[in-house]
NUBA-213717 format. One line per 4 residues: number of its first residue (from 1); their letters; for each residue x, y, z of C-alpha. Coordinates in steps of 0.2 Angstrom, whole numbers, plus 5000, padded with zeros to 4 digits. Example, Ala and Ser with C-alpha at 12.3 -4.5 7.8 and 13.67 -1.06 7.14 Angstrom:
// residues 2
1	AS	5062:4978:5039 ~ 5068:4995:5036
END
This chain:
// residues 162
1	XXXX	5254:5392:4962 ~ 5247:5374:4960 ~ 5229:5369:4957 ~ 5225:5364:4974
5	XXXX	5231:5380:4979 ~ 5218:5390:4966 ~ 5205:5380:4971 ~ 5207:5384:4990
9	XXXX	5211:5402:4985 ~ 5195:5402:4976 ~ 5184:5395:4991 ~ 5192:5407:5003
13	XXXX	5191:5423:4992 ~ 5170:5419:4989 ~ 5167:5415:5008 ~ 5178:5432:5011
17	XXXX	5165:5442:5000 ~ 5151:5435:5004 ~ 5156:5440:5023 ~ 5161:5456:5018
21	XXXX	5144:5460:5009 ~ 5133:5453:5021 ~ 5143:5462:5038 ~ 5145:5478:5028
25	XXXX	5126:5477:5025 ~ 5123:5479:5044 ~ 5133:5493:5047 ~ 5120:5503:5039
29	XXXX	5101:5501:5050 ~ 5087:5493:5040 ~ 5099:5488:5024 ~ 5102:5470:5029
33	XXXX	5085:5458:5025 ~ 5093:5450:5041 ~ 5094:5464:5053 ~ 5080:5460:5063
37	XXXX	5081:5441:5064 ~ 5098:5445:5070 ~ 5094:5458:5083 ~ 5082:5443:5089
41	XXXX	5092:5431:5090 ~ 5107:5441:5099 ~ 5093:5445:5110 ~ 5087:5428:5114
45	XXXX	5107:5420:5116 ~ 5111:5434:5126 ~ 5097:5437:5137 ~ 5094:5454:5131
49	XXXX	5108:5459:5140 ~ 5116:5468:5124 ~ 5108:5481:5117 ~ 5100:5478:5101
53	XXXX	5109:5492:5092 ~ 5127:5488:5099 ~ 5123:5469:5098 ~ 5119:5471:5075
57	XXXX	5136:5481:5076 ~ 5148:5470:5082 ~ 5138:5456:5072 ~ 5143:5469:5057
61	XXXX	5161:5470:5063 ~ 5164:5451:5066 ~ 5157:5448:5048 ~ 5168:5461:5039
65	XXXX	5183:5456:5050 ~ 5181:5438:5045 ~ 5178:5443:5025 ~ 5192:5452:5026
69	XXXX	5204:5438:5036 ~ 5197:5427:5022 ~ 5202:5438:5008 ~ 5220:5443:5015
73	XXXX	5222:5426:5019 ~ 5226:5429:5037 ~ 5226:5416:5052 ~ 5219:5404:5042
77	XXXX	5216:5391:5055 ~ 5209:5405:5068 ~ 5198:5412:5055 ~ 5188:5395:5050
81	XXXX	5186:5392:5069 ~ 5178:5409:5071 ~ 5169:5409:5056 ~ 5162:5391:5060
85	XXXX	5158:5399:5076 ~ 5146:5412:5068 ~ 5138:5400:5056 ~ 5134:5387:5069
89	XXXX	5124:5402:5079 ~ 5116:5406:5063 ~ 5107:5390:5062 ~ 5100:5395:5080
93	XXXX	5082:5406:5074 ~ 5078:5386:5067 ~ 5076:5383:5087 ~ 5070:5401:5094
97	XXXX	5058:5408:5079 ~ 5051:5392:5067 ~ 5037:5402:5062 ~ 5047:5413:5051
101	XXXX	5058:5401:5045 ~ 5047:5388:5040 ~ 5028:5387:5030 ~ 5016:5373:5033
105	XXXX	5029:5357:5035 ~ 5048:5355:5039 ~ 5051:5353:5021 ~ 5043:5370:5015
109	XXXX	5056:5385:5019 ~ 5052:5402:5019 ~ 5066:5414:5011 ~ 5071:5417:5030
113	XXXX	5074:5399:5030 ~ 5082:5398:5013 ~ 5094:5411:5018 ~ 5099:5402:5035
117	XXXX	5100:5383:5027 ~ 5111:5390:5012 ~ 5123:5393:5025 ~ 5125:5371:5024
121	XXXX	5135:5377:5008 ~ 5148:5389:5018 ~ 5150:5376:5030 ~ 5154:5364:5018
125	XXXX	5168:5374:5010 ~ 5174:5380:5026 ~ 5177:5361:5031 ~ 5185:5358:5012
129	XXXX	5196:5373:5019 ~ 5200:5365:5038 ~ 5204:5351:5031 ~ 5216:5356:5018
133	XXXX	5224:5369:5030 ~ 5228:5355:5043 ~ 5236:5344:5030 ~ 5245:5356:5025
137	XXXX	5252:5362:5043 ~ 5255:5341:5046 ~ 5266:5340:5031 ~ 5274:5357:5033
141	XXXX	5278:5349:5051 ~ 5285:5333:5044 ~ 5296:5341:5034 ~ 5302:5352:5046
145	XXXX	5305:5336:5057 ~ 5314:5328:5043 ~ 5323:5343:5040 ~ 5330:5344:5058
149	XXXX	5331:5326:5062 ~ 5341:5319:5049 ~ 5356:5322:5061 ~ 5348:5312:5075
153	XXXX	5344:5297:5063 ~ 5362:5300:5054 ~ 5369:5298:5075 ~ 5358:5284:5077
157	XXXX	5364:5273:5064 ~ 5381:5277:5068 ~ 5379:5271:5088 ~ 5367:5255:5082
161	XX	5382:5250:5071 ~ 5395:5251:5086
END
């Protein structure tokens, strides 16, 4: 296993427990500091069509099911894509409840806020992580065109030559 390969192993295995920790949390009622502003915000994006209850459950599962795509490394492409997905709509209380995630000015956070903008940070490794998975599937795909190709080019040169 190269460096580049540690590194990326590295980002994917903390992303996975951090997702783990923090869906697992929410499994259990009143044990996640976030539980509420979840169940808010589900509320609010859903119209309060999905009861609160069912709606911090199936937050739970998609959290552990992404800790543990990340630390199995399983569909790696898919699972960025849905984690994006989940961290994009965590950014949403900054639009629906201001008032608890910031103090007097834009600048001054409260630790609701803290805890949604530290998310920037999994975002940022998640794109180190897209970006290195595609690279990797373009190469992977140019060797197999190589690979399968050589015949055509070897086919070619003969019927240029003629």
């Amino acid at each position: 296993m190269n460096l580049q390969n540690i590194k990326r192993r590295y980002l994917q295995i903390s992303i996975g427990l951090v997702y783990l920790w923090f869906g697992t949390l929410k499994f259990f009622p009143n044990l996640s500091p976030a539980e509420e502003l979840a169940k808010n915000t589900i509320g609010e994006l859903t119209f309060s069509l999905l009861p609160s209850n069912i709606s911090i459950l199936l937050l739970a599962l998609w959290e552990v099911l992404v800790g543990l795509f990340f630390l199995f490394n399983l569909q790696k492409k898919t699972t960025i894509k849905v984690a994006v997905i989940h961290m994009v709509l965590t950014f949403t209380p900054l639009v629906f409840f201001p008032e608890l995630i910031f103090n007097e000015n834009l600048l001054s956070l409260t630790l609701l806020g803290q805890y949604i903008i530290k998310n920037l940070i999994i975002l940022g490794a998640m794109g180190v992580l897209w970006m290195e998975v595609t690279q990797e599937a373009s190469a992977s795909k140019e060797i197999k065109e190589e690979l399968t190709g050589s015949e055509e080019v070897s086919l070619k040169r003969i019927f240029r030559f003629r």
